[in-house]
C-alpha positions in Angstrom: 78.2 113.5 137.7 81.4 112.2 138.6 81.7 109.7 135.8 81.4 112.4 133.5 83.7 115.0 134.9 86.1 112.0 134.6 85.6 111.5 130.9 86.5 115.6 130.4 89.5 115.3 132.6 90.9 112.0 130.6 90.1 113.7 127.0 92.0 116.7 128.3 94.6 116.0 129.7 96.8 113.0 129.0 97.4 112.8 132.5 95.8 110.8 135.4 96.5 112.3 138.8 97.0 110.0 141.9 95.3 110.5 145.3 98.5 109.0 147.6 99.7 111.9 149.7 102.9 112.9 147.8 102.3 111.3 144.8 101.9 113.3 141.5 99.9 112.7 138.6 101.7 110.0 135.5 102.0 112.1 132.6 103.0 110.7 129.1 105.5 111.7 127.1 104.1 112.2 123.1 107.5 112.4 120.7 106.8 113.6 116.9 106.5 111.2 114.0 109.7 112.1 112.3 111.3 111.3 116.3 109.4 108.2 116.6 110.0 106.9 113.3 114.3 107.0 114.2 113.5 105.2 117.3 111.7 102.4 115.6 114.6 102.8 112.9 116.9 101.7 115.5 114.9 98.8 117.0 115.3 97.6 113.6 111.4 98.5 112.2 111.4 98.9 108.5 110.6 103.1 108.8 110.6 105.2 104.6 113.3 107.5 104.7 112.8 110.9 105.4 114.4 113.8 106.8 113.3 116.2 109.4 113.1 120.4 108.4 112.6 123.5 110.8 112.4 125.9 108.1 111.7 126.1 103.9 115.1 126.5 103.0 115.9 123.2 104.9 112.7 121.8 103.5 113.8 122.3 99.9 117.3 120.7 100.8 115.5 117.6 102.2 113.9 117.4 98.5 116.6 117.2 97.2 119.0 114.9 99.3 115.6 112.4 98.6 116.0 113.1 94.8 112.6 112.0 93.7 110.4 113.7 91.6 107.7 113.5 94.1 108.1 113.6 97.9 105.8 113.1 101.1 105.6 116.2 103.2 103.5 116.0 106.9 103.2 118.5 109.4 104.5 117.5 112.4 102.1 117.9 114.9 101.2 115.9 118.5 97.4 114.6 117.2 96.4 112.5 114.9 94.0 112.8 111.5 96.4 115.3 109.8 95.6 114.0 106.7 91.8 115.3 107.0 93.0 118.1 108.9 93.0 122.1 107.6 94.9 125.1 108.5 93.7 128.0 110.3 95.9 130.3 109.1 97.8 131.6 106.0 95.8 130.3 102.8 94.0 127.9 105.2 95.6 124.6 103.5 93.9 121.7 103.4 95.3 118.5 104.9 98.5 118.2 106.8 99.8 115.1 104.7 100.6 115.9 100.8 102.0 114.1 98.1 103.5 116.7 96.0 106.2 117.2 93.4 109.8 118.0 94.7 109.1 121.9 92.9 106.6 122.4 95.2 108.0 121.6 98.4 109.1 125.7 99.2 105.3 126.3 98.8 103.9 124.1 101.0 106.6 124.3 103.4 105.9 128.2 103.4 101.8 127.5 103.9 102.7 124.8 106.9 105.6 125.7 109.0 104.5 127.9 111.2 101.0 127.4 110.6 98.1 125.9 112.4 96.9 123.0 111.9 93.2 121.9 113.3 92.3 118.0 113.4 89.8 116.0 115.3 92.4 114.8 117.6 93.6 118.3 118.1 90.7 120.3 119.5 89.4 123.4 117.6 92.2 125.7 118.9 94.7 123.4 116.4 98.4 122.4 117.0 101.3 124.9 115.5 103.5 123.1 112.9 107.0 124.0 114.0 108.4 120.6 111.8 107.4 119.1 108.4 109.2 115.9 107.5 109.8 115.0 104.1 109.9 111.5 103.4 110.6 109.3 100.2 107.3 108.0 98.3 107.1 104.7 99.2 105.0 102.1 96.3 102.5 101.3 98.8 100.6 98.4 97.8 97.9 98.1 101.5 97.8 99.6 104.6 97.4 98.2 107.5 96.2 99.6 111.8 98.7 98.4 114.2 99.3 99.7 117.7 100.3 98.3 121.2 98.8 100.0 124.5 98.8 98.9 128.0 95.4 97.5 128.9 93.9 97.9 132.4 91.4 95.0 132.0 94.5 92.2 131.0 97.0 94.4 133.1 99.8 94.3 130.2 100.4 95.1 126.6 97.2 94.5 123.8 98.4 94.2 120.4 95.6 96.0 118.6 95.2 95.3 114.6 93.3 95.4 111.6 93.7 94.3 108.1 92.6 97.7 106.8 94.3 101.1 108.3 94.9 104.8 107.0 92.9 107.0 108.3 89.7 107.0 110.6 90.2 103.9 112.2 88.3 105.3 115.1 85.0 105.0 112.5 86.5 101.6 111.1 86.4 100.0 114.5 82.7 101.6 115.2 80.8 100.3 111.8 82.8 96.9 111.6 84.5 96.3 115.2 84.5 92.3 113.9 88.1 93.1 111.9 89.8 94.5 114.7 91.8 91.8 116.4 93.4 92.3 120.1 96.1 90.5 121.2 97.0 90.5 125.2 100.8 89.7 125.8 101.8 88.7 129.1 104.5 91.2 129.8 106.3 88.9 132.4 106.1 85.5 129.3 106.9 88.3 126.4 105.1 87.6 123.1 104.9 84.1 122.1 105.6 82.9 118.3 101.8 82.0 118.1 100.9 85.4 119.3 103.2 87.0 117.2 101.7 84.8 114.1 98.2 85.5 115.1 98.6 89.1 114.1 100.3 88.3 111.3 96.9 86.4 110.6 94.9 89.5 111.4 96.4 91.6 109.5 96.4 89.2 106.2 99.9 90.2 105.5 100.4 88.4 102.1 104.7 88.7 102.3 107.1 86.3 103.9 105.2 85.8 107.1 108.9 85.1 108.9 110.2 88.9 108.0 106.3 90.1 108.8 106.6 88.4 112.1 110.3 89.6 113.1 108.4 93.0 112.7 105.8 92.8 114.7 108.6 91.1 117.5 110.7 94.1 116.4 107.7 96.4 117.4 106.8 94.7 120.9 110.5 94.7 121.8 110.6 98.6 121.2 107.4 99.1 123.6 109.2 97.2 126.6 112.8 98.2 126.4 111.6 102.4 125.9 109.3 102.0 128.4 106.3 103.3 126.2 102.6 103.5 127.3 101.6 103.3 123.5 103.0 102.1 120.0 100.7 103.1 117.1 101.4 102.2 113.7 99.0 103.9 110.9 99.6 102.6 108.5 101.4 99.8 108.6 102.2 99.2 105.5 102.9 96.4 102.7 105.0 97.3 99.8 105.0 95.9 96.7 107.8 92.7 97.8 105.4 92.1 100.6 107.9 93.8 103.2 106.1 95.9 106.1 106.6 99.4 106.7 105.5 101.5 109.5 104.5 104.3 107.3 103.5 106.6 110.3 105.0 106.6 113.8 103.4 107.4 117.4 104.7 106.4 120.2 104.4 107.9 124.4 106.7 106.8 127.1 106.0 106.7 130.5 107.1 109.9 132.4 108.1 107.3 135.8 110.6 106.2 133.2 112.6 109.5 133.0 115.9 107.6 134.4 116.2 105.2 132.1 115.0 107.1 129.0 116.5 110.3 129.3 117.5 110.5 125.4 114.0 109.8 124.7 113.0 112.8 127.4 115.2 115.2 126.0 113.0 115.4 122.8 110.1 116.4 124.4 107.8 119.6 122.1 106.5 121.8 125.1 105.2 124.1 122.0 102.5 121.2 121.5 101.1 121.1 125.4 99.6 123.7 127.1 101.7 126.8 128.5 99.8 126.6 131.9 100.2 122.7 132.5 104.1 122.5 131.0 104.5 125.5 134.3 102.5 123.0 137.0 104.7 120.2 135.9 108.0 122.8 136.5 106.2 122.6 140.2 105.3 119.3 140.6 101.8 120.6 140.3 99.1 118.1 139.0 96.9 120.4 136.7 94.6 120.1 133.6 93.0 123.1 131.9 89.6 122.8 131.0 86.6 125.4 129.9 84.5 126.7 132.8 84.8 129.7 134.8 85.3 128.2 138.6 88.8 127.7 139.4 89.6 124.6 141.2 92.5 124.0 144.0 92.4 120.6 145.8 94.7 118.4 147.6 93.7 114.9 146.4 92.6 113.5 142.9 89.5 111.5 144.3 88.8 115.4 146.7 89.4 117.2 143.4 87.1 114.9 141.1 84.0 115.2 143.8 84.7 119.1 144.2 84.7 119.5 140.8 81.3 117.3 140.5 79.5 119.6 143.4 80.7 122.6 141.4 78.8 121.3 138.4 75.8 119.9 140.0 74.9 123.5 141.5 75.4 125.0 138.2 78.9 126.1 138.1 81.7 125.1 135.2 85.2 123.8 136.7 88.0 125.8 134.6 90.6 123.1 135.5 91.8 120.5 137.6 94.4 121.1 140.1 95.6 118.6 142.6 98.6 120.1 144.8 99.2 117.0 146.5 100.6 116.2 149.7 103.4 118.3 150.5 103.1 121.8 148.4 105.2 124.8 149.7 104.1 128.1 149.9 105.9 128.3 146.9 103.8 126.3 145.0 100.2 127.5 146.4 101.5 130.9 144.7 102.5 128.7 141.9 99.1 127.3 141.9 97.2 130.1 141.7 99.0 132.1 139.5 98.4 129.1 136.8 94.5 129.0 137.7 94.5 132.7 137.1 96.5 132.7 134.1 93.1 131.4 132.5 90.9 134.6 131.5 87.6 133.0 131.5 88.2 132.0 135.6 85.8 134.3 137.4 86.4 132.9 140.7 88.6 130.5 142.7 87.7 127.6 144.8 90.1 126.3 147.5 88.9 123.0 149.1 91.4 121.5 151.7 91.5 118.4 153.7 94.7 118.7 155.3 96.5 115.1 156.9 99.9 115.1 155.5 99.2 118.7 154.0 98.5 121.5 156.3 95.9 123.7 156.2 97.9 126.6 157.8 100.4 125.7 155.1 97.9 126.7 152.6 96.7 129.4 153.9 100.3 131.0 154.0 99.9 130.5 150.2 96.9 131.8 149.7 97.6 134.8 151.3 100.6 135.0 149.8 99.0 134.7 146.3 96.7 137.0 147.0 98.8 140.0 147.7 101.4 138.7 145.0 98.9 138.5 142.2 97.1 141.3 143.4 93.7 139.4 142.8 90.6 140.9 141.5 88.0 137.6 141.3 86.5 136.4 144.8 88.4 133.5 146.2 86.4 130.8 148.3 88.4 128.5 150.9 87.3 125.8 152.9 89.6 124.4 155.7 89.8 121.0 157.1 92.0 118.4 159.1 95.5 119.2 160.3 96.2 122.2 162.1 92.8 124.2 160.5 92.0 126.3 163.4 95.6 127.9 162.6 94.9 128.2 158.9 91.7 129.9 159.6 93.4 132.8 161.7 96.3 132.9 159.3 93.4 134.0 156.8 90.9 135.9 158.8 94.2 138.1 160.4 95.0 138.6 156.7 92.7 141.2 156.1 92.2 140.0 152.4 88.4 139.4 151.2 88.5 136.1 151.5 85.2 134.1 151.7 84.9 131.3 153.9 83.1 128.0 153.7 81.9 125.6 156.2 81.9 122.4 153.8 82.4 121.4 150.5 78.6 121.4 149.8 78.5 125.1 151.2 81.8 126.2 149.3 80.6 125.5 145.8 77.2 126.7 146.1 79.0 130.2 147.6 81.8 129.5 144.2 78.8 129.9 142.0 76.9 132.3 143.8 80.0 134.4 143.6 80.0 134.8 139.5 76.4 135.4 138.7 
């Protein structure tokens, strides 16, 4: 049970929350391709040129400062496979990524911005296109799959590649895993010439290999000195001189490195995340959204995780996770809640406390708080335990709200689901 609740949390959520009292969860920063591709432009990676638009009339200007007969337009959305993507609205486009003729950017630009764009990365409900960037066809002559990520099993960087790249490399590395070549870099060493040579190997780049390898150094350099959690490159791309090209751009930056990065933070698309986890993270709130009908507030990733589990293993469906941490306010219990509740398929709300550094009769200020605040109309179950509970369980008996009480975590989700059928 746990194992899989795990695997719906990580899908969802970009985010891994920490259990140390105080500590909240390491979220990842995504930046756009037409962002990316200027930050790689000015770590010296070969990038096409292309320019950003909001709107069709910029769109059509963009054409035009390129001055080609044919152009590259891509939606700008935060998941990948936009090329096999479609559109949910307006004529219901196909494919995100188009290479059209300069006369036919206003159309397109008119059937993507503002549109919706659905991919596999991008779950059903799709990703709005707020940007398209237009970029100068580039004579193309192989693609490659490049990408650096940190690795928990090396603890560092792993250059990933492959000699073939595109699209789908997901099915690529499934049906012929033997071509895709990993690369563990020793991030206290840096990348070594005969690293830095082996995936020039991999990837069968048949240029200079000195100017392929300065790009690949070019490339590694970037992921350290932003601070990124991944570099992904698809395609990397040879042109016809043999010169790589980092055709596409994704890169995320790690959130603990908001000091140093805080032109790269700046940038950040809050039209791409979800509305009720962009307003936990405005509270220091650790929260993912998911698709049940139980709402879930814990103190403690590892407490939230199992409560979640026990949920599921009586028959219930966790609508979220939601770690407060250590040291919520009042404040932020109302917070809380008013985010669970935001959700219209939550039914009811589980509250599962072990208090040490966080009080119980802190929490059950802010439950009662939220409760006449929010006015609630779904039942709302609480169990109580650790510091100062006996005080927390008056504050919420003397409240004179329907609250339903639990003994133990076992007793609390069997009452959660008992409470919605």
């Amino acid at each position: 049970m746990f194992s899989s609740t795990l695997r719906r949390v990580a899908f969802r959520g970009n985010a891994v929350a920490s259990s140390s009292p105080g500590q909240q969860q390491v979220r990842y920063l995504n930046l756009h391709e037409y962002q990316s591709a200027k930050i790689m432009e000015e770590a010296g990676v070969n990038v096409p040129f292309g320019i950003a638009a909001h709107s069709v009339e910029e769109a059509v200007a963009a054409a035009a400062t390129i001055g080609d007969e044919e152009v590259v337009i891509k939606s700008q959305i935060l998941a990948g496979g936009r090329g096999l993507g479609h559109f949910i609205t307006g004529n219901q486009l196909q494919g995100g990524v188009h290479i059209i003729k300069t006369s036919e950017v206003s159309q397109y630009a008119t059937d993507m911005i503002g549109g919706t764009l659905v991919t596999k990365q991008s779950g059903p409900q799709g990703k709005p296109v707020n940007t398209v960037l237009l970029a100068k066809k580039m004579n193309l002559k192989r693609e490659f799959y490049f990408a650096i990520m940190m690795d928990r099993e090396s603890q560092g960087p792993m250059i990933i590649a492959c000699s073939e790249g595109g699209t789908s490399i997901e099915d690529l590395a499934e049906s012929n895993p033997e071509m895709i070549i990993k690369v563990p870099v020793n991030l206290k060493e840096g990348i070594t010439e005969e690293q830095v040579m082996q995936v020039v190997d991999g990837l069968t780049c048949s240029g200079d290999r000195v100017k392929a390898g300065a790009q690949i150094r070019a490339l590694y350099q970037l992921f350290v000195d932003k601070d990124c959690t991944m570099v992904e490159v698809n395609p990397l791309a040879e042109d016809s001189d043999g010169n790589l090209i980092a055709a596409d751009a994704k890169i995320g930056f790690d959130d603990n490195a908001f000091f140093r990065q805080q032109d790269v933070f700046v940038q950040r698309d809050v039209t791409q995340e979800d509305s009720r986890e962009v307003a936990a993270s405005e509270w220091d709130l650790n929260y993912i959204g998911l698709d049940g009908q139980i709402g879930c507030m814990v103190n403690g990733a590892g407490l939230a995780m199992a409560t979640m589990d026990i949920v599921s293993m009586h028959g219930g469906t966790p609508a979220n996770f939601l770690d407060v941490g250590g040291s919520a306010t009042t404040d932020q219990i109302t917070a809380a809640f008013k985010i669970i509740t935001e959700d219209p398929a939550v039914k009811a709300i589980l509250v599962n406390i072990f208090g040490g550094i966080m009080r119980c009769d802190v929490i059950a200020e802010g439950i009662v708080e939220a409760s006449k605040t929010l006015e609630l109309k779904i039942p709302v179950i609480v169990r109580l335990e650790g510091t100062n509970v006996d005080l927390g369980k008056k504050i919420l008996l003397d409240s004179g709200l329907a609250l339903i009480s639990a003994d133990d975590l076992d007793d609390a989700a069997k009452k959660a689901v008992a409470s919605i059928k």
